[in-house]
C-alpha positions in Angstrom: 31.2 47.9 -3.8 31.1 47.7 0.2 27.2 46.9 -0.3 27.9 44.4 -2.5 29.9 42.4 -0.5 27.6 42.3 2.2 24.9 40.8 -0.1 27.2 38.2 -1.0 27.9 37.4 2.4 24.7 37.4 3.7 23.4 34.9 0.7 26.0 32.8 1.3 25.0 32.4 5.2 21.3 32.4 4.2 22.4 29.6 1.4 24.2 27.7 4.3 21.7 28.0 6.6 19.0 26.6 4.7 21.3 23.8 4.0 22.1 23.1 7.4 18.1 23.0 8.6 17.6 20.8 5.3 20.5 18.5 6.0 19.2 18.0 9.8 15.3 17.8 8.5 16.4 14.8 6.2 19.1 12.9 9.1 15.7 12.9 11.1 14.0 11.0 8.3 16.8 8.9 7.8 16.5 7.9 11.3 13.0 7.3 11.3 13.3 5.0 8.1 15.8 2.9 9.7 13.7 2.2 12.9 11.6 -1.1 12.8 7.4 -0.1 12.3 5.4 -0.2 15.6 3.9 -3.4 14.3 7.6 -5.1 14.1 8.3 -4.0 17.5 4.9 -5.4 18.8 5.3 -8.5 17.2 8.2 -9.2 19.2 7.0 -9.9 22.3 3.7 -11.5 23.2 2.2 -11.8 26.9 0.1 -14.7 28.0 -2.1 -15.3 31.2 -1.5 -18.9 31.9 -3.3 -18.8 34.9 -6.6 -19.6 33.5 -5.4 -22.4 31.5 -7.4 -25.7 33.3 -5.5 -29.0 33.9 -5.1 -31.6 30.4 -5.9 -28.2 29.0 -3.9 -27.1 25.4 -4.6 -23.3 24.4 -3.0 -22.2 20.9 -1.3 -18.1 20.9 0.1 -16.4 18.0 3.5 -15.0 18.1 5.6 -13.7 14.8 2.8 -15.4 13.0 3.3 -18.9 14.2 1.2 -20.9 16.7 2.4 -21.4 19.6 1.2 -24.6 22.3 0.8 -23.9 26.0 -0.4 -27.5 27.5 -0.9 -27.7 31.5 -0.6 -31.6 31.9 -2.7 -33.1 34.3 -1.4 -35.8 37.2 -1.3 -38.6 34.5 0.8 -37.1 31.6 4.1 -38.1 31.6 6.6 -35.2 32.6 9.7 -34.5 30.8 12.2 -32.5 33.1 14.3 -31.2 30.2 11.2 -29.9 28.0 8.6 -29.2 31.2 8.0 -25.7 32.6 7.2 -25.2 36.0 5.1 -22.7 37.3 5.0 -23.5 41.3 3.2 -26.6 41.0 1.7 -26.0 37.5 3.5 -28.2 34.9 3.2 -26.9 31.3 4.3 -27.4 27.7 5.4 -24.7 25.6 6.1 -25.5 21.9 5.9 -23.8 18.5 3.4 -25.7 17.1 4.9 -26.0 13.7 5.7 -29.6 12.8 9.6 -30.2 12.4 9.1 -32.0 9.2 7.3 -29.5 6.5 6.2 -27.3 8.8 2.3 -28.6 9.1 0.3 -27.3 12.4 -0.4 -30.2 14.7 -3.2 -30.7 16.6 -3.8 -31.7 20.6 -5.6 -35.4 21.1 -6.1 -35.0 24.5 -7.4 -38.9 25.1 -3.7 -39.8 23.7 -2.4 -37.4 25.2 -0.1 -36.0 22.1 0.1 -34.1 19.2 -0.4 -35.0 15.8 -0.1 -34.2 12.5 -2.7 -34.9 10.1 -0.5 -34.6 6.6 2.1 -37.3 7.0 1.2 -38.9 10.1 3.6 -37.1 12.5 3.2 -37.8 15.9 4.8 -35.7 19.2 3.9 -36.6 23.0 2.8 -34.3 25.2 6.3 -32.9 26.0 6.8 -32.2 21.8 9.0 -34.7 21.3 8.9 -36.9 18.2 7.4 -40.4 18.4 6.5 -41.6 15.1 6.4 -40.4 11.7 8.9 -38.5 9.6 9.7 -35.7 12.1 13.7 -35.7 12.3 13.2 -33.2 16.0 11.0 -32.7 18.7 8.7 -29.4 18.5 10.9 -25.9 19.1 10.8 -24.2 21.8 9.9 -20.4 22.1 12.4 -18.2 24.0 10.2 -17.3 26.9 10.3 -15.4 30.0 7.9 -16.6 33.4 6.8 -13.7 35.2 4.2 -15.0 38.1 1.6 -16.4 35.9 2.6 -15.1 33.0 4.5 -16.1 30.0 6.2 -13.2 27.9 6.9 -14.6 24.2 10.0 -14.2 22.4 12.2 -12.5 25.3 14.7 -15.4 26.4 14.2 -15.7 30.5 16.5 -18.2 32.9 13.7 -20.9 33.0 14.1 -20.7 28.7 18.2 -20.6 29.2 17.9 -23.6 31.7 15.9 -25.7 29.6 18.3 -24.6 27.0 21.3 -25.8 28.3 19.4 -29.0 29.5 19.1 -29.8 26.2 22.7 -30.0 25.1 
């Protein structure tokens, strides 16, 4: 009977212990399944050499899948103190170059020195602010981050905060 027993115990513990090894195995998959993929996490932030960008210049980025505007205006573009980032004495534009009405991509007319948007005639100066057309805003703003001559996309920075509460 004794003998017994101890069988019965010792398939029990076995019984438990496989249980406990499962129930940890599956927590770790759990956990991994609720983590964002490596491509999420990538997307998130998106570093940009401005440095190279020449004067009256606009270069076009992707971050999150949208394009985003980085125009270094030249001695004769009009400057906008509440939408302008300054780099030293570098003055740029940063936009998400998504129009504010349906969402069209604008292009860069550097002789006018604006952007505009071919599908319903939209029309944004050089600082992304509406003009003309049926845009109801100016062009967004991507929370940014300045870090000597370089831009980090999508991490919020105190030049983005300032221009921010300039805004308001």
């Amino acid at each position: 009977m004794e003998t017994c027993q101890k069988r019965r115990d010792f398939i029990g513990m076995a019984l438990t212990g496989v249980t406990a090894v499962g129930g940890v195995c599956a927590l770790g998959v759990m956990k991994k399944s609720w983590d964002p993929l490596p491509s999420v996490q990538s997307a998130g932030f998106v570093t940009v050499d401005i440095s190279t960008i020449e004067e009256g210049e606009a270069r076009s980025f992707q971050w999150r899948g949208k394009p985003i505007f980085v125009l270094r205006k030249s001695a004769d573009t009009p400057k906008n103190a509440k939408r302008d980032v300054v780099i030293g004495e570098k003055v740029f534009t940063l936009v998400i170059g998504l129009c504010t009405h349906l969402g069209c991509i604008p292009s860069y007319d550097a002789k006018k020195k604006s952007f505009i948007c071919a599908c319903h005639g939209g029309v944004f100066d050089a600082s992304g602010i509406n003009t003309f057309g049926p845009p109801p805003r100016p062009l967004d703003i991507p929370p940014f981050k300045i870090s000597g001559e370089t831009l980090v996309l999508g991490e919020e920075g105190e030049e983005y905060k300032k221009l921010i509460t300039k805004k308001a």
